[in-house]
C-alpha atoms as an extended CHARMM CRD file, in Angstrom:
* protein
*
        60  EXT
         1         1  UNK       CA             15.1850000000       -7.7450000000       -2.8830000000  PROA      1               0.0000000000
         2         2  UNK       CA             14.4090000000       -5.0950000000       -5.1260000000  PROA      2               0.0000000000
         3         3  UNK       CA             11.8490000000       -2.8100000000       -5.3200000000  PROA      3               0.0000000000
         4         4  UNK       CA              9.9770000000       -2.8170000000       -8.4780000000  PROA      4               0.0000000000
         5         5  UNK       CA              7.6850000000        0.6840000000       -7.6640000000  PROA      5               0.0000000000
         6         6  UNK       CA              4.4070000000        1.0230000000       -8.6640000000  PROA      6               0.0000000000
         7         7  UNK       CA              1.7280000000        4.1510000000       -9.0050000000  PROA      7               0.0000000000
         8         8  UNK       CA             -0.9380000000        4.6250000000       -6.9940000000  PROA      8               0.0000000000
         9         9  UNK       CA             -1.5340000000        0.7880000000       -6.0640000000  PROA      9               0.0000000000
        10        10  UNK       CA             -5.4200000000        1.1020000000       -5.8960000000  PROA      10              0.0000000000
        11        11  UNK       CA             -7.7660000000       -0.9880000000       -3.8860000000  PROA      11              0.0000000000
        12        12  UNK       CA            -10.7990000000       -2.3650000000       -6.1150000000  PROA      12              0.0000000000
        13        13  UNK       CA            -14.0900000000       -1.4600000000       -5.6600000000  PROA      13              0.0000000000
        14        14  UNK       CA            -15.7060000000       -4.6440000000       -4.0980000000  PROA      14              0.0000000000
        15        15  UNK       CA            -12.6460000000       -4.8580000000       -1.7500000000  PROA      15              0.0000000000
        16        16  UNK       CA            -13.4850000000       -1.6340000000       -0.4940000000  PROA      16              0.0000000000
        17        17  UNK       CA            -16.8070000000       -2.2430000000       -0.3080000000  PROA      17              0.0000000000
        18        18  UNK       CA            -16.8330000000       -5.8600000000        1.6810000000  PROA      18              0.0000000000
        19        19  UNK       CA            -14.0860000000       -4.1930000000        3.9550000000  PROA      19              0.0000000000
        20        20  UNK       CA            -16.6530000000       -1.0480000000        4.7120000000  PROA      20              0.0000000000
        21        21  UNK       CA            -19.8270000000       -3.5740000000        5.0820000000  PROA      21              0.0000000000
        22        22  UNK       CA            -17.5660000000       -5.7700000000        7.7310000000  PROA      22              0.0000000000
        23        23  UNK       CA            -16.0790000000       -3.2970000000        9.5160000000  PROA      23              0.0000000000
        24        24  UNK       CA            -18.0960000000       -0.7430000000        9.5610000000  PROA      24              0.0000000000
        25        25  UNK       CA            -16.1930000000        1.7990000000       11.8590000000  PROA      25              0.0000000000
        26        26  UNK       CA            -13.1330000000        0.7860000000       10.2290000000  PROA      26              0.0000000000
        27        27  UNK       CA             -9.7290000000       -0.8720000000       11.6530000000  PROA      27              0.0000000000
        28        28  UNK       CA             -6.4600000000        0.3370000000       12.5850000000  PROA      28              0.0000000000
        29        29  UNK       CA             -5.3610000000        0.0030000000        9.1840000000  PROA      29              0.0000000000
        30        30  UNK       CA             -7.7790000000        1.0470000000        7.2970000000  PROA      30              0.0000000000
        31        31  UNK       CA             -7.7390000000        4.4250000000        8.7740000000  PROA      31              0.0000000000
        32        32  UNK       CA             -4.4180000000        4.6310000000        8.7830000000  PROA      32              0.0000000000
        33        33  UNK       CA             -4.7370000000        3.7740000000        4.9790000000  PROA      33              0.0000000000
        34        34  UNK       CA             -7.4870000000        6.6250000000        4.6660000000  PROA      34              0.0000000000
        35        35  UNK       CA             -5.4170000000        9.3800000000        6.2420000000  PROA      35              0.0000000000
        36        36  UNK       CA             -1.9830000000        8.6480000000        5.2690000000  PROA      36              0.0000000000
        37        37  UNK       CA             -2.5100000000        7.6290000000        1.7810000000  PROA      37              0.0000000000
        38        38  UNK       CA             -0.5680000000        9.3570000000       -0.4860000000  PROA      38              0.0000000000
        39        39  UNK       CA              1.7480000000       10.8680000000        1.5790000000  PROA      39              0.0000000000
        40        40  UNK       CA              4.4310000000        8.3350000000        0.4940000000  PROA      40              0.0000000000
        41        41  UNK       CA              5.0860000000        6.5120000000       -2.6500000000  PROA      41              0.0000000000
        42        42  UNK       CA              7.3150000000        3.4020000000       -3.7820000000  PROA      42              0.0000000000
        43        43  UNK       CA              9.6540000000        5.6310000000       -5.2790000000  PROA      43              0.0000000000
        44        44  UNK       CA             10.5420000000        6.8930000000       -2.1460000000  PROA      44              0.0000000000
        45        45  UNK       CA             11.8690000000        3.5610000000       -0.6790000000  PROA      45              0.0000000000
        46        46  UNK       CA             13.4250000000        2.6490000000       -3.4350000000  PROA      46              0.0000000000
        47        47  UNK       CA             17.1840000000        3.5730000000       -2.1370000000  PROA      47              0.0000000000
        48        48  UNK       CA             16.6340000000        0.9030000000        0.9070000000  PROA      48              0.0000000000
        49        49  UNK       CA             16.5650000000       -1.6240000000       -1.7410000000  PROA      49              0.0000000000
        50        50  UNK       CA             19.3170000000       -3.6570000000       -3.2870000000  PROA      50              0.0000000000
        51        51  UNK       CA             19.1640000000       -3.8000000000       -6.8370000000  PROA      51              0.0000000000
        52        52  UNK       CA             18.9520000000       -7.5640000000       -7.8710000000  PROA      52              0.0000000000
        53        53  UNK       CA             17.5410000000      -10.5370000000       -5.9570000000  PROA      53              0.0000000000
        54        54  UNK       CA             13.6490000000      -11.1670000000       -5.7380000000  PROA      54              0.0000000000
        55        55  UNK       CA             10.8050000000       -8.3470000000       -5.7310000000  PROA      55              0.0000000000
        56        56  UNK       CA             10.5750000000       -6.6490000000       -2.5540000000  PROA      56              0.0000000000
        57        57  UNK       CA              7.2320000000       -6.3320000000       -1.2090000000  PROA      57              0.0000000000
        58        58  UNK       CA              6.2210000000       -2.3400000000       -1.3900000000  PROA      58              0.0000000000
        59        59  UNK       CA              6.0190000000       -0.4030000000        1.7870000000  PROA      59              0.0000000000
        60        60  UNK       CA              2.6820000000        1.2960000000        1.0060000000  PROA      60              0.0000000000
């Protein structure tokens, strides 16, 4: 499975905002999400990949 990286895979607005309004003292992985975002990026899994075969799912 490759991995086809991608840039800052953003999280739309009303996603965001139904997530917020549900859980409104978050989960597990939304705070996770909130703390931890940005400190890795596609690009740096993208040597635990082969190169052909399906998409791989990204790790972010």
């Amino acid at each position: 499975m490759p991995l086809q990286p991608r840039p800052g895979a953003e999280i739309p607005a009303l996603t965001v905002r139904v997530a917020r309004a549900g859980n409104p003292h978050g989960t597990t992985a939304m705070w996770i999400r909130d703390r931890l975002d940005g400190l890795f990026s596609d690009e740096d899994f993208t040597a635990w990949y082969p190169r052909d075969g399906r998409p791989g799912l990204s790790p972010a």
